[in-house]
Every structure is written in C-alpha cells, then in structure tokens.
NUVEX-580359 format. One record per residue (C-alpha): residue in one letter; x, z, y. Coordinates in steps of 0.05 Angstrom, whole numbers, padded with zeros to 5 digits, always signed. Example, Ala and Ser with C-alpha at 12.3 -4.5 7.8 and 13.67 -1.06 7.14 Angstrom:
BEGIN
A+00246+00156-00090/S+00273+00143-00021/
***
This chain:
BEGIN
X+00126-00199-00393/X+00125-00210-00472/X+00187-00167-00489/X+00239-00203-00552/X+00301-00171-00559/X+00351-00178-00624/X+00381-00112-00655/X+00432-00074-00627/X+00494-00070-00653/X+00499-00002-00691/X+00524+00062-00661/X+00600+00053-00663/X+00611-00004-00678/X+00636-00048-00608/X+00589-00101-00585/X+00642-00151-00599/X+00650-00133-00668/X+00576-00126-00688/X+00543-00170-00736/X+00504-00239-00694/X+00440-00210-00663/X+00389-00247-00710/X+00338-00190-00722/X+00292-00174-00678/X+00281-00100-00650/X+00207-00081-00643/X+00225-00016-00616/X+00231-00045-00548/X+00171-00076-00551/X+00134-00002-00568/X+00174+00014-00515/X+00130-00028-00466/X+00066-00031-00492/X+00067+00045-00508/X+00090+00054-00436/X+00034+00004-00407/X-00021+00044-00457/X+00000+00122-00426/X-00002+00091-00355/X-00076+00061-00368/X-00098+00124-00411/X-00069+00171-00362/X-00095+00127-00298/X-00165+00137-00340/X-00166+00202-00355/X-00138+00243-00297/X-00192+00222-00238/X-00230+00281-00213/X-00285+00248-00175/X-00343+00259-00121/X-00388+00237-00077/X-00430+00263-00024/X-00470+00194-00001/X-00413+00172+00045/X-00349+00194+00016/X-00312+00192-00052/X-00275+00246-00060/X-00212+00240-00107/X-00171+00286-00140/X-00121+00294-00201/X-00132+00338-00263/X-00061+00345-00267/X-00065+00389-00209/X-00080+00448-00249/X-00031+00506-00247/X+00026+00492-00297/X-00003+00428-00323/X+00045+00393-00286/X+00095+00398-00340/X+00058+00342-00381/X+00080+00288-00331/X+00154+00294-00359/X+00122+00263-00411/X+00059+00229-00393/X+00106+00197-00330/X+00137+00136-00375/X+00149+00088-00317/X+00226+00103-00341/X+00215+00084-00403/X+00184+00019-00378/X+00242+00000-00337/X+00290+00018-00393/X+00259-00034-00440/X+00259-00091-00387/X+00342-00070-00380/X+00347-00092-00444/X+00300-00143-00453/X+00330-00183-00388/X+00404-00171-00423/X+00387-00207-00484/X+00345-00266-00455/X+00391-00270-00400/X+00449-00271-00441/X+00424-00327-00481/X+00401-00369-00417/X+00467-00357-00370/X+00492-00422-00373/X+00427-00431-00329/X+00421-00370-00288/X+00374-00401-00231/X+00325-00428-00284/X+00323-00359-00326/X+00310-00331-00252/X+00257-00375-00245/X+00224-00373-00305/X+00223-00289-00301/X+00189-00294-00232/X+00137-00340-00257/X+00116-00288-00310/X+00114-00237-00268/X+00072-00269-00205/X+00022-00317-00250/X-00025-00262-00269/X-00028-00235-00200/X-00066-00301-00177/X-00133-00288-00211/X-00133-00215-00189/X-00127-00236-00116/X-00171-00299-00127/X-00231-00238-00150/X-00203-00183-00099/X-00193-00223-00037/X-00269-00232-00026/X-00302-00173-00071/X-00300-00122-00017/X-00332-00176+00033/X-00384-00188-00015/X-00396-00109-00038/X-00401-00089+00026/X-00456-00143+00045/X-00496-00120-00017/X-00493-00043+00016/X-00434-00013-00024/X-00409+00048+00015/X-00351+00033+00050/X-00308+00083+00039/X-00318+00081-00026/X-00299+00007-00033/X-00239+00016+00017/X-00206+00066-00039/X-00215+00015-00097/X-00192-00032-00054/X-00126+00000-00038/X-00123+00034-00094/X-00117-00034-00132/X-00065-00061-00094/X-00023+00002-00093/X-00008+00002-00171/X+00028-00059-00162/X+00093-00026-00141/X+00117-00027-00207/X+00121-00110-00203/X+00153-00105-00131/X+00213-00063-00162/X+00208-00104-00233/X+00224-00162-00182/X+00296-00126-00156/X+00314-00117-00218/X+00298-00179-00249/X+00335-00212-00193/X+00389-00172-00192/X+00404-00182-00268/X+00455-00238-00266/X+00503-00192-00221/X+00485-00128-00256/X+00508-00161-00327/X+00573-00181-00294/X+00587-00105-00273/X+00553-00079-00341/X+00612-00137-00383/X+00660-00099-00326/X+00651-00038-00318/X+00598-00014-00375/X+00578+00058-00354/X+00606+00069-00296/X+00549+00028-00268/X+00491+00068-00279/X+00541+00129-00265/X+00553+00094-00197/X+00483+00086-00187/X+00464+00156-00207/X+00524+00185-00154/X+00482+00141-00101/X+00413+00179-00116/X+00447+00235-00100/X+00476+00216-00034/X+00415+00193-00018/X+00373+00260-00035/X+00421+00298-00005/X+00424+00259+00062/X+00352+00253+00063/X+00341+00333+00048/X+00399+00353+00094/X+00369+00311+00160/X+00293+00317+00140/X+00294+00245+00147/X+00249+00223+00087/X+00252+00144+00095/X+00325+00149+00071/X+00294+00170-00001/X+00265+00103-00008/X+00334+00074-00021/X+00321+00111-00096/X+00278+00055-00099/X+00348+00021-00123/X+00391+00077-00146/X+00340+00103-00191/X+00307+00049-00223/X+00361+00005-00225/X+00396+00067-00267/X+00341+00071-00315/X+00342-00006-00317/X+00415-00004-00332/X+00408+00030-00386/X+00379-00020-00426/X+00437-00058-00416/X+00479-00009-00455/X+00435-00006-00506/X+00429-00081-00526/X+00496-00070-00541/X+00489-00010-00585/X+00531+00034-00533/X+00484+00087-00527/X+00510+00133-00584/X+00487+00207-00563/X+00418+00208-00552/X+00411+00288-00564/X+00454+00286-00508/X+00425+00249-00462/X+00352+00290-00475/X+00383+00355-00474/X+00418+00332-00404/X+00368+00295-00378/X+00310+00356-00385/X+00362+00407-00368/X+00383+00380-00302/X+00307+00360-00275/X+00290+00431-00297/X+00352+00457-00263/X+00330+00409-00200/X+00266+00446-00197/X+00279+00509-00206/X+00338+00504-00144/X+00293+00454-00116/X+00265+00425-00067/X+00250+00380-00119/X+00160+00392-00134/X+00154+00404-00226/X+00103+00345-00230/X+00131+00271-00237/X+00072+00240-00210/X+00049+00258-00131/X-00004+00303-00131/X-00049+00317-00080/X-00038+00364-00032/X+00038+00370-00056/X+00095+00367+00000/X+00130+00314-00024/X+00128+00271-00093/X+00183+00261-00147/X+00158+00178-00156/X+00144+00159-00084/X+00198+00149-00062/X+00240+00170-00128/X+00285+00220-00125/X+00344+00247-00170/X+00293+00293-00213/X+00257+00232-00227/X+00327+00193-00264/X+00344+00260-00291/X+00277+00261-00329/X+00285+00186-00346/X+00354+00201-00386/X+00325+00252-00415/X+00265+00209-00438/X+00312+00146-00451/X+00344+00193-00499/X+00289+00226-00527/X+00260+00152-00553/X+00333+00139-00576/X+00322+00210-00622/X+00254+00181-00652/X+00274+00105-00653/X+00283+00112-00736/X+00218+00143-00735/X+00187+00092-00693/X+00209+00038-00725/X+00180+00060-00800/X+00103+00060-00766/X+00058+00005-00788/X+00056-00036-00712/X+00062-00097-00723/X-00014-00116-00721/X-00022-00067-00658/X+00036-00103-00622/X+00020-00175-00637/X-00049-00156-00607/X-00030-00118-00554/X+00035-00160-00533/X-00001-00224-00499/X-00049-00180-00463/X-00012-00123-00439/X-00001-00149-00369/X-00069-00158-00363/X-00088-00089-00379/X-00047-00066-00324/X-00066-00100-00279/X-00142-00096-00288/X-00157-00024-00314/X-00159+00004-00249/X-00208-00051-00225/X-00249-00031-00293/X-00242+00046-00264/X-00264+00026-00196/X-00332-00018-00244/X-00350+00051-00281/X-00346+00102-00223/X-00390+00054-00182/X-00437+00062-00227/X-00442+00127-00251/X-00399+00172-00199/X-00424+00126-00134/X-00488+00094-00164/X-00519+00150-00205/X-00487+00211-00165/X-00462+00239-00231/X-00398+00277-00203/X-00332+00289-00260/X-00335+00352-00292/X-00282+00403-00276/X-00217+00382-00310/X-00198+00422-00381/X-00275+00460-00383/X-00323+00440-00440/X-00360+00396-00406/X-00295+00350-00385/X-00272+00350-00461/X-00346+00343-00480/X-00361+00272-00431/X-00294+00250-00437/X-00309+00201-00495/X-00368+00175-00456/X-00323+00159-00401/X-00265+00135-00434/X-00317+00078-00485/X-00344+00055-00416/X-00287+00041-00387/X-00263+00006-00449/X-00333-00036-00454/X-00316-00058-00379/X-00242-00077-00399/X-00265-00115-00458/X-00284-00175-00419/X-00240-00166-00364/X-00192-00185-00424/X-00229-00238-00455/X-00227-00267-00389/X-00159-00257-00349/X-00102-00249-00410/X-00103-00319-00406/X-00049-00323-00343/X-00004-00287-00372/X+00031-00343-00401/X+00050-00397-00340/X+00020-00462-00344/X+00082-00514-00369/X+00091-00554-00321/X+00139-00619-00314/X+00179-00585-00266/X+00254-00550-00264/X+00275-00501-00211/X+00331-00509-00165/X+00392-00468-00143/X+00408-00400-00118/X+00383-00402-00059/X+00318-00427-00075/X+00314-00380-00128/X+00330-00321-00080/X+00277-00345-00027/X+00226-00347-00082/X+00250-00272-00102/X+00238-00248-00045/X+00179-00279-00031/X+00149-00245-00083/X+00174-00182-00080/X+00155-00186+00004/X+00076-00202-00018/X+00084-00144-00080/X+00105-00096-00029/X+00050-00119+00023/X+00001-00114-00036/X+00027-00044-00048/X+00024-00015+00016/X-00040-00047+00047/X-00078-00067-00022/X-00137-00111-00021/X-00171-00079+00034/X-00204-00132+00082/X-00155-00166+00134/X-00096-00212+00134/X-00048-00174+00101/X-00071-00191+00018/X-00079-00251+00047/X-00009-00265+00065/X+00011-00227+00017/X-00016-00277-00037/X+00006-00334+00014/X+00076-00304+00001/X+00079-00293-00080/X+00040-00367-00083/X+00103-00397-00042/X+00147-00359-00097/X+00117-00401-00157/X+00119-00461-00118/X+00195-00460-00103/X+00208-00430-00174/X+00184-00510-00191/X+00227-00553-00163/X+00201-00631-00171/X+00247-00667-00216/X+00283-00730-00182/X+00268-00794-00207/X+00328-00820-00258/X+00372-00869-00241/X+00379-00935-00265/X+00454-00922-00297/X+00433-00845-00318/X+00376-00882-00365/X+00421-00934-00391/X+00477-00869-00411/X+00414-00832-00437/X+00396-00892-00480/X+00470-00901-00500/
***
C-alpha cells in the first residue's frame, strides 16, 4: 500500500494546463501513515480493561461524557480513504492502457500481508486454549483481530471500482462525489424513516466511495476551497447531531444506540469533508516538516503495523490484564496518565519484532506471471473482498469460516497470476526481428 503520487496541479490552474506531474507529493503519503499511526495509537490507548478469572471485560475511554468530541479528529479513517483516491488516480492513470494488470497488481498488495496473519491466527487460539488460556478471553482477541480488517474489505471496492470511477471523475468531475453524497442521504433517510437499519450499510459505498473520490479531485489540483470544505464539513455533522439522530462520537461506543462508522452514515462524510479540508488548510505547513526520514521508515512497514498492533494488544493484556490480574486504571485519573507510558513502551517492545518479522510481505513476491482479463480480475476482487468481509464479521475465532475466508483471498492472488502461454514459433522469430 506504499502510497507515490506526483504534485497536483496548482489551485486554478486546469489539470490540462498544469505543468507534467514530475514532483512527487509527500503530503499524501503523511496522509497515510499519519492516518495508520492515530488508528494504532488510538486502538492502544483507549482499552479500558478487566477481568474477573473468566471474563474480560472491555470498554472505551472515549466513553466519557463530552470526550466524544475528540473522535472528529482522532476518527481519520477519512483521511485514509482520501489519500488512496488519489494515490489510485495517479498510478492508475499511468497504468490504463492495462487496466486488468493495475487491478491485479493493487489486489496483490492488499491480500499478500494478510497470509502470514492467518498462517499465525488460524491455529493460535487452538493452541492457547490447549495451554489453559481463558476462553473468553481468547474468543475477543480472536474476533477482535479479524474485525479491524474492514478497512481492506472496502479498500477492495474502491480499488476495484477505480477504472469506472476515473471515467465518471474525466466526465463528470464533482458531480460524482455530489451524486454519491445525495445517495447517503437517501439511504439515512430511508433507513431512519422505516427503522430498517441494514439499509445503512449501503453507506458502505456512498460514503467511502465520496471520501475516496475526493482524492481524485485533488490529483488534479481541483480542490481550491479548503476553508470551505472544513467550515462545511464540521458545520453540517454538528448540525446532524444536534437535529440528530445522528450519536456526537465517530467511533461506536459501547452502550450507544447506534454508531456513526458501522455502518457509516451521512455525519460520518460530513466530518470527512470537513477533515479532507482541514489537511488541505495545513498542507503548506505539512509539507515544510522534516519527514522524510520518518516516512521512508515508516512507508514499507505501515501495513504491517496495522495489521499486527492489535495482535501486539491482545500479547500485552494477556499478560498483565489476564495473566497478572492488573485491571486499566480509570480513564483521564492520575493513575491512567501515570501507567500510560508503561503501557504504551510494552506494547511497542511486543510490536518491535512483530515488525522485524512480518513487514517483509508487504511487498509481493515477483513472480513470472501476468494477469488476465476483466473477468478474471473481477472474480479475484471479489474473492477477496468475500474472505475480508468473512474475516470481518466472524474473525479468527475457531471454525470454518477464517478458514474459507483465507481459502477465498488465497484464490484472489492466484487468479491475479495468470500463467503466461508458451510463445510461438513466428512470435519469437518477430521478437528477434
């Protein structure tokens, strides 16, 4: 998921007039890692944790009174999605002569890394819970693990859905993500008007495929009023909430009635525009720090941290929540601001050689392969986005469904490598000509 992209053109000036994208733009790439960092350091920090010799009991710190307002910040998921809009415009606009093989190559990146994590969590909890581990306790890691993998199963729409979504964008520019916006509100409003909450999950698209939009318009320098967009954005998710019945927090907390993220709902894009614009406000700023050390490290590894830092969690509250019986203080008191280095350096000793280890897969192995057509391509989509979603909803609890889940995203890479044909006799002799 290493994330190149080339300069925008600059504000007013059309894309077809701009100067030949030749300079790279690190901005989307602290986009993404800063996005990945807030998800781990927030994943870390907000667990409020106990257990009574048979269960672990889980809460959120972010639960206290008005704190809720830091997740219109702390929430960057948007911000995620709008980097990989523009991210897949530029490398897909460079590769669409080949649209299948860009397809293929996208998917590869984005199911490789999962294979260690299953190869570990397929057979952990068999072999924790023959050493004694509580089994509740293990259940929740187990789930819990698989769960955070949404992100990949909706990366995978959007990924896939690029090629068409660049034809609109050279179309229709933004009238798409305007489109899209107009469809999370039919959807909110059908879902809140029949009480029938599995329509929300269509957001799923709307939503994210807004944010990802986005991006789009901004590899193209068409995003010219980002005070706008903040001031917007904010104004309308606070005007959502206040009317509601939209919940303040943009993560689901427990105990709420319903959750901004899952499934997403129109305060959840109205917070992303205003955060897409509030990045756009500090992108000068941004762009002066000194990151380039920070990024180079952190760019080959960051799919690795997401994907393992909850697995590191699950390590450190065996042992000292679990194990030791040494329960999480109560959130914002002394003693949580007092323990939370502790907490926070033994979680990073754990990730340390979960890095060292796994980072590894994240770059596909080259093989002498090249994919095939569309409709390969589109089987191995949604192959992977099926096992994601399995993954998501079941985790790696014990039972068949990780397993066919992994069955299903190792099918994906398969067809994503077609076998090349053997070369004819008179296509060597042209070749040679």
């Amino acid at each position: 998921m290493t994330v190149l992209l080339d300069r925008p053109a600059p504000p007013g000036v059309p894309a077809a007039a701009a100067p030949p994208r030749v300079a790279r733009d690190p901005f989307i790439d602290v986009l993404r890692v800063l996005g990945i960092a807030l998800v781990v350091l927030q994943h870390w920090t907000i667990p409020v944790l106990a257990f009574d010799g048979t269960t672990l009991t889980t809460g959120n710190a972010l639960a206290t009174p008005g704190v809720w307002v830091v997740t219109w910040l702390s929430q960057v998921m948007p911000l995620v999605f709008f980097a990989g809009g523009a991210a897949n415009a530029i490398s897909f606009g460079r590769a669409r002569h080949d649209a299948p093989r860009w397809l293929a190559a996208r998917l590869r990146r984005l199911a490789w890394p999962l294979l260690p994590l299953a190869a570990v969590w397929i057979p952990l909890p068999h072999a924790l819970a023959a050493l004694g581990v509580p089994a509740q306790p293990l259940e929740t890691g187990a789930r819990l693990t698989g769960q955070l993998l949404w992100f990949l199963a909706v990366y995978v729409v959007a990924v896939t859905t690029t090629p068409l979504m660049a034809r609109l964008h050279e179309r229709y520019g933004g009238r798409v993500p305007a489109a899209l916006a107009a469809g999370a509100v039919l959807t909110d409003v059908a879902r809140f008007s029949t009480g029938l909450d599995a329509l929300g999950y269509l957001n799923i698209v709307f939503v994210w495929l807004a944010v990802h939009q986005l991006g789009l318009l901004y590899a193209e320098g068409r995003l010219t009023r980002p005070g706008v967009m903040a001031a917007g954005g904010f104004g309308a998710a606070a005007l959502l909430v206040w009317a509601g019945p939209y919940p303040g927090s943009m993560i689901g907390l427990p105990g709420a009635e319903m959750s901004n993220m899952a499934p997403p709902t129109l305060a959840m894009l109205a917070v992303a525009f205003g955060q897409v614009g509030l990045a756009l406000l500090l992108r000068g700023r941004i762009l002066r720090l000194p990151l380039d050390g920070p990024l180079a490290w952190a760019g080959p590894r960051i799919m690795t941290v997401y994907l393992w830092h909850m697995p590191a969690l699950f390590v450190v509250t065996g042992v000292v929540v679990v194990g030791l019986g040494v329960d999480t203080p109560a959130p914002g008191g002394a003693g949580w601001f007092a323990g939370w280095p502790f907490w926070f350096g033994a979680l990073c000793l754990v990730m340390w050689p979960l890095l060292k280890v796994f980072a590894r897969f994240e770059e596909p192995p080259a093989l002498p392969y090249r994919p095939g057509g569309w409709p390969r391509m589109l089987v191995a989509a949604a192959l992977a986005g099926a096992g994601l979603l399995t993954l998501t909803v079941a985790g790696f609890a014990p039972g068949v469904a990780p397993v066919a889940a992994v069955a299903a995203v190792g099918g994906a890479l398969l067809l994503t490598a077609a076998p090349r044909r053997p070369a004819l006799v008179g296509e060597l002799l042209e070749t040679r000509l």
